[in-house]
Residue, then its C-alpha position, 0 to 999 in steps of 0.5 A: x469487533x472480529x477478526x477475519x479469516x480467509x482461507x484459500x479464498x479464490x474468485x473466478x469471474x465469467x470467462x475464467x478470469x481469476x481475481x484472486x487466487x488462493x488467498x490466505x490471510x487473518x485479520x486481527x481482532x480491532x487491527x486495521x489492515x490495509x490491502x495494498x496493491x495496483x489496479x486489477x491486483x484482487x483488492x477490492x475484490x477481497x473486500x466485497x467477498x467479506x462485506x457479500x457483494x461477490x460470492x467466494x469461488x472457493x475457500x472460506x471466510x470467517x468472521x469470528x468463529x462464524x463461516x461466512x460464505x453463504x451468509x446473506x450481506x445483511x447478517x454480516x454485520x459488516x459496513x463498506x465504506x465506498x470509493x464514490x460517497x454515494x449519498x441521496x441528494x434530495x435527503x438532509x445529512x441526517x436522513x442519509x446517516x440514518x436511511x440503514x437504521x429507519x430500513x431495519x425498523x429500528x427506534x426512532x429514539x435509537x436512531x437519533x442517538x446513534x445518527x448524532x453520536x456517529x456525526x459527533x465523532x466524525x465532526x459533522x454535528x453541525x451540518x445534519x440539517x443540510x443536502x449533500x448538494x451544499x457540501x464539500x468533498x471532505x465533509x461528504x466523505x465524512x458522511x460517507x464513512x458516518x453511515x457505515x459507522x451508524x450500524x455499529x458493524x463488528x468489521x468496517x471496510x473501506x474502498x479507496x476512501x479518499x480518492x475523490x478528495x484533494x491533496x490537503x483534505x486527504x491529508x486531514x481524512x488519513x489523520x481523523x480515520x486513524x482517530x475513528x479507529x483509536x476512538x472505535x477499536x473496530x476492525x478495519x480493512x482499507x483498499x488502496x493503491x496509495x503506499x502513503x495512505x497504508x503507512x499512515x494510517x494501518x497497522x500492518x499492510x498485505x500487498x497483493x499483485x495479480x490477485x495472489x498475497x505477496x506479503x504481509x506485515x508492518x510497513x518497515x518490514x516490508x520496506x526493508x525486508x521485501x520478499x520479491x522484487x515486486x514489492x521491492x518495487x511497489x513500496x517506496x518512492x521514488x521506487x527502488x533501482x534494479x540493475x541485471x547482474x551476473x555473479x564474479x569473484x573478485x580477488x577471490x571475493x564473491x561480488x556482482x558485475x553488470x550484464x552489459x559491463x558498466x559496473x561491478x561492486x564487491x558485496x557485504x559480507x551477509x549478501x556473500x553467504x546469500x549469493x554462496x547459498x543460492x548461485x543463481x545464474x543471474x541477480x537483480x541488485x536493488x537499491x533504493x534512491x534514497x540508499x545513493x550517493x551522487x557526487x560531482x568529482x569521483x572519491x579521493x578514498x578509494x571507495x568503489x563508485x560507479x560513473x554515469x551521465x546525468x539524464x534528468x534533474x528536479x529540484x523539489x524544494x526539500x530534495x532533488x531528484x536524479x535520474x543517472x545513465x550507467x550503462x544501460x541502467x538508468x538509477x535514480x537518486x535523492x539528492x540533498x536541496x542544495x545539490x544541483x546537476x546539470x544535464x549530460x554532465x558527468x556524476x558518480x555514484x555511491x551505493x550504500x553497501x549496507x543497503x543492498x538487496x538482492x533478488x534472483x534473476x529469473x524468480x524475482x525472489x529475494x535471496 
């Protein structure tokens, strides 16, 4: 085990193309660490950098006290874990598992010791003798994961493992890869877009966009405390509603109305002192679809609701999804499942005042 550290890391390809820029960033000793982001955001970048496969523009990378930039990959003592399984076909699971081992002229009785241990974690004792051809999705990736397991790595990387598998088998890979990891206690980086398999399985998550760090910590605090209107937006489905605001006294209260008029809500009191401190020209309100009410009749007890048009509706079995027309918005809400709106028909909407956020309107940062 290792902890990884990147300092001011950038990757610049052919014709100027920054794939990431300027990246900081420490990955404990024994943590698993996700690397979230869209296609294109530097991810799977980062990744090769640490694993070799690609040479670091400028900066530097430590693994342990050790500076890794002009370390050849194969004294790295890293393993990379690919999105595609990338195993021989004509060689039994066995022969795959231990193709690294055999290539590094090990033992043949430390081989065997390894291959079956590493096949004992990862379920796949049973199938050792048989070709890749004869096996499904799941247990490919199994031993896919197996083989970078066997060298016995300080750092274990991993590239949208599961992208390859079905809903039902990825749900089951999320809950063995966090068992490998508790059974190990390596540390592990996971590349991926899906929002889901970061929360389920890594302890701390870095989101990244257009090759720079957006931030980096626990899922919740990131959930709830995002620190641009990016990862605002990113994390969370269904994503979080912005609407364009602009700053108002109301009553001699500090409070929001709507670019194009539709609506205008009075805030908390920890958002007034914020919207004081900044006095940005313009605001991005965002709530989250789970943060709003939607009522059929408008309120009897004078709470502030905002009144739209129903645009779409979906019953999803345990929840509803609402997407409502106000103004020029478009908000979406998680209803309960015995709700149900029907298209064009009038609804309002409560927003959740405790829940709000607020993000500059030219910056996109939180305020």
């Amino acid at each position: 085990m290792a902890e990884v550290r990147l300092e001011r890391i950038y990757k610049t390809y052919k014709g100027g193309v920054e794939a990431v820029k300027g990246l900081d960033l420490t990955i404990r000793n024994g943590e698993f660490l996700a690397l979230l982001g869209p296609s294109g955001c530097g991810k799977t970048s980062t990744l090769r950098m640490i694993v070799g496969l690609e040479s670091i523009t400028q900066g530097n990378l430590f693994i342990g006290n050790r500076r890794m930039n002009d370390v050849e990959p194969s004294e790295r003592n890293t393993a990379l874990a690919f999105e595609s399984y990338a195993l021989y076909p004509p060689l039994t699971v066995y022969d795959n598992i231990a193709f690294c081992l055999r290539a590094r002229q090990m033992e043949k009785g430390e081989i065997n010791q390894r291959v079956r241990e590493v096949a004992r974690i990862l379920e796949i004792d049973d199938i050792l003798d048989r070709k890749p051809a004869e096996l499904g999705g799941g247990q490919k990736q199994r031993i896919s994961l197996a083989r970078a397991l066997v060298r016995d790595p300080d750092v274990f990387l991993m590239d949208e493992p599961l992208s390859h598998l079905d809903a039902a088998q990825r749900a089951h890979m999320r809950v063995e890869l966090k068992r490998l990891h508790a059974n190990t206690g390596r540390t592990t980086v996971l590349v991926t877009h899906d929002q889901l398999e970061a929360v389920a399985m890594a302890e701390r998550v870095a989101v990244m966009n257009l090759g720079v760090l957006q931030q980096v910590g626990s899922f919740d605090d990131i959930y709830n405390h995002p620190v641009n209107e990016f990862v605002a937006g990113f994390i969370g489905e269904p994503p979080m509603n912005f609407m364009l605001c602009e700053p108002i006294s109301d009553g001699g209260e500090p409070g929001l109305r709507a670019t194009d008029g539709s609506f205008q809500i009075r805030l908390p009191g920890e958002l007034k002192a914020k919207l004081n401190q900044n006095s940005p020209r313009q605001i991005k309100l965002g709530i989250r679809p789970i943060d709003v009410i939607a009522r059929h009749q408008a309120s009897q007890n004078g709470i502030a609701e905002l009144q739209g048009t129903v645009h779409t509706f979906e019953a999803l079995g345990e929840e509803g999804q609402l997407a409502a027309k106000v103004g020029s918005h478009e908000i979406l809400v998680v209803t309960p499942a015995a709700d149900t709106f029907e298209r064009a028909q009038q609804v309002w909407l409560q927003f959740n005042a405790q829940r709000l956020h607020l993000f500059h309107g030219d910056t996109g940062a939180a305020l």
